[in-house]
N, C-alpha and C positions, 0 to 999 in steps of 0.2 A: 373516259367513256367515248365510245363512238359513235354511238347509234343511243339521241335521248328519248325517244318515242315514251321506254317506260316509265323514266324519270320527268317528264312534262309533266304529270297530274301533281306528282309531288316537290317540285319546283315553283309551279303556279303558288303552291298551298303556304310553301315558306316565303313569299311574298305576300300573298294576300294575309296572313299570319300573323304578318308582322308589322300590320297598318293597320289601324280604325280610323273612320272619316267622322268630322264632328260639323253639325249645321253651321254656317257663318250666321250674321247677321242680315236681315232681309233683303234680296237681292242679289245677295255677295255668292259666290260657291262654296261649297261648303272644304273645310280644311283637311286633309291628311295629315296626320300623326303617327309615328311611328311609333310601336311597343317595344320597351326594352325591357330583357330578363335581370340589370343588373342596376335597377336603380329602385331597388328598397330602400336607400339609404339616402336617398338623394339623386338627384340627375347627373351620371357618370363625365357628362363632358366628352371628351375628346376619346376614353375607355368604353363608348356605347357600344352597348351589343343586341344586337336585332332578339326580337321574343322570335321561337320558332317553333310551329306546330307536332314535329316529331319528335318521339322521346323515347328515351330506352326503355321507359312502362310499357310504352306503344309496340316497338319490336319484339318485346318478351310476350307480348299478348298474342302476337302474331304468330310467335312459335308455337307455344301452348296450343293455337288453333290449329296448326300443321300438324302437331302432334296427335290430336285428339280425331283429326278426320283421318291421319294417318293408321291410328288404333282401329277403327269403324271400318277400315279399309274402303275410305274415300280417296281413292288416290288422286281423281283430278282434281279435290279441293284442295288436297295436303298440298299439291304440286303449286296451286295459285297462291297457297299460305304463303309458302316457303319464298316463291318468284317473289310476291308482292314484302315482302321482309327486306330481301334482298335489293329493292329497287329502293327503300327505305334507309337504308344504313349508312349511304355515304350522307345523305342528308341531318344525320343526326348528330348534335351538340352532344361531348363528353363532358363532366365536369372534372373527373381524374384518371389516372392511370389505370385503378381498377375497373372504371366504365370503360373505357378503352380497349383493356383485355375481355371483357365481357361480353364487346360489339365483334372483336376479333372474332372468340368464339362462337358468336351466332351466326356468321360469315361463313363459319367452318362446318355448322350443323345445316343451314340453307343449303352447302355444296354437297353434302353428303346425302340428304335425304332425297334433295331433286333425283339427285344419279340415280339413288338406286328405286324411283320410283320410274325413271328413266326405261331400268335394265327389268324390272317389274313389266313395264308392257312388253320388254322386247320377249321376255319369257313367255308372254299369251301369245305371242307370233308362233313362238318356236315350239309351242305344246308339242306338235307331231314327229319334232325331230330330237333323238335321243341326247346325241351330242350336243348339241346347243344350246339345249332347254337346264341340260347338269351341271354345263359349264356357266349360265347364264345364274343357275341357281347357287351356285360357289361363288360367283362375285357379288352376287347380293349378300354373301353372309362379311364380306369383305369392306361392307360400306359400314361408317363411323356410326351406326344405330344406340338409342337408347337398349339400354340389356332389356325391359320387356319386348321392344322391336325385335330386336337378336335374335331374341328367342323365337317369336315368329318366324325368320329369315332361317332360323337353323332347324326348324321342323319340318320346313316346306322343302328345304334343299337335302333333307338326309330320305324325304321319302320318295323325292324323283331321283334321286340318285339311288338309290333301293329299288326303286321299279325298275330302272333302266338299266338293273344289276352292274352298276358299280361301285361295286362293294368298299373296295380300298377306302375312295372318295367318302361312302357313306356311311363307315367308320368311324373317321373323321369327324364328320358333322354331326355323329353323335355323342364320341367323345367330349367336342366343345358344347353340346346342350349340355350335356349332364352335369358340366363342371360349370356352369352359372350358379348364383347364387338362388336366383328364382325358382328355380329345379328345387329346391329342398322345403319349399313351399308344398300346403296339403293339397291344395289347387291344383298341381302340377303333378299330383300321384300318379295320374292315368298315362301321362305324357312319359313320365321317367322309368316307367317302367317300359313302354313301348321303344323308346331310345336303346336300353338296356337289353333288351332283346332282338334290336335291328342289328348291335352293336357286335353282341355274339355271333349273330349270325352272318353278318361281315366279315368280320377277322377268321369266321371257319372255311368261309369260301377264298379272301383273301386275292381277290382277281378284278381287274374293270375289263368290264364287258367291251368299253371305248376307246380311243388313245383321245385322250382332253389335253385341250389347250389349259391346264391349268397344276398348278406344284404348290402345295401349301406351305411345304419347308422354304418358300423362299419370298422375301418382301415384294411389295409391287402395288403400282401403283394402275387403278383403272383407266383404261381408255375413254371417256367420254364419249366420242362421237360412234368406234366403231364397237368397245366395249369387250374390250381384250383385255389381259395384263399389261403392263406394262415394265419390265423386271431392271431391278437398282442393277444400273449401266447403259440401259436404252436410251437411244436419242428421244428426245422428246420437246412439247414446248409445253406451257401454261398461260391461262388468263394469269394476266397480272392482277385484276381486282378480286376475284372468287378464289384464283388458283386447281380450276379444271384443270386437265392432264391431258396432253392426245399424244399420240405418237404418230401420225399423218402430217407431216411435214405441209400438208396443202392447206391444213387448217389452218397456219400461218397467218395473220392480218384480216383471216375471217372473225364472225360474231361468235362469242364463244354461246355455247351449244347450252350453258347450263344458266350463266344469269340473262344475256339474251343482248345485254349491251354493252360492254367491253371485247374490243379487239384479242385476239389470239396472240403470245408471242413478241410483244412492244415490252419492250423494258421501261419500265415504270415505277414512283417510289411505292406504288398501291396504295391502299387505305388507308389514310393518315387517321390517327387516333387524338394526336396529342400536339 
């Protein structure tokens, strides 16, 4: 990390967490005692290990909450969920390989969901501009989303990309609705048929109105800061702890843009698990 500002509250907390004070005797001060996670059995000796307040129940809770304001379309609370998860995880004890991969994976959903609630406002900037608002709306369908999320992501970008008649694109976007599994839900009757009819009527015009920054046939990773593609071969760098993406070389040894305290571009071993 380089910047702990966000990690002080919860730094403090696995200190204070992991001490109780007990009254001495009249006069005297009272004692510190340290809590250990690993002495059910007996007091560990020399193997003690601090108790400590954060725990994988805690980060999954955390998600669930980004999830749920994210559903509600709260997006500056989803945004604090997710930040405050994130600021959460290097502090948390694993007990195995599978809690490990599990912290990995919330790591990966934190990063994904910030961006794209990121690229989410950049799109209410860019309401008035054709190009940027379609191409903004293709890279949200692009971010690591639960399939209900998706589904929202690929409705909202097949019907600005349908306004802004480009067709090709919103095609596309309706192609990948309709082949979700949630689509075949009765709930979604109204939605799949309106897809189904964007879809037609795409393929008969067959033209983009735009020239876009964007190719769905080809992999890519987003831009963070400026929110571009970034296409397999670009130079590029990464946070080492989240694994943001820039391709601005000035980002370099700045704060990365998405967890808010790791460096850009420092090679690092990242998040230890295990």
């Amino acid at each position: 990390a380089s910047e702990f500002a966000l990690l002080k509250s919860n730094m403090i907390a696995c200190y204070l967490g992991s001490m109780t004070s007990a009254p001495g005797v009249s006069g005297s001060p009272s004692m510190s005692i340290p809590l250990l996670r690993n002495d059910v059995n007996g007091h560990p000796g020399a193997e003690s290990l601090p108790r400590t307040p954060l725990t994988l129940k805690q980060t999954v809770a955390g998600i669930r909450n980004g999830y749920r304001f994210f559903q509600g379309g709260k997006f500056n609370e989803a945004k604090a969920a997710f930040v405050s998860v994130l600021a959460e995880i290097p502090l948390v004890v694993t007990g195995n390989r599978a809690e490990g991969n599990e912290i990995k994976e919330m790591l990966s959903i934190c990063r994904e969901y910030i961006t794209a609630i990121r690229i989410k406002a950049e799109m209410a900037a860019a309401a008035t501009d054709p190009v940027r608002s379609t191409e903004l709306s293709a890279y949200f369908t692009h971010c690591n989303l639960q399939p209900v999320h998706l589904l929202l992501a690929l409705r909202a970008a097949m019907g600005t990309a349908f306004k802004n008649k480009n067709f090709i694109v919103a095609a596309s976007f309706a192609r990948r609705l309709l082949e979700l599994p949630d689509m075949s839900n009765e709930r979604n009757a109204e939605l799949r048929v309106k897809a189904t009819k964007v879809l037609q009527k795409s393929e008969q015009m067959a033209r983009n109105e735009h020239q876009l920054n964007y190719d769905e046939t080809k992999t890519f990773a987003i831009d963070c800061k400026d929110f571009v593609p970034i296409y397999s071969g670009d130079s590029s760098t990464q946070c080492s702890y989240c694994g943001s993406t820039y391709a601005d070389e000035s980002m370099s040894h700045s704060l990365c843009l998405t967890c808010g305290f790791c460096a850009v571009g420092i090679q690092t071993i990242g998040l230890v698990t295990g």
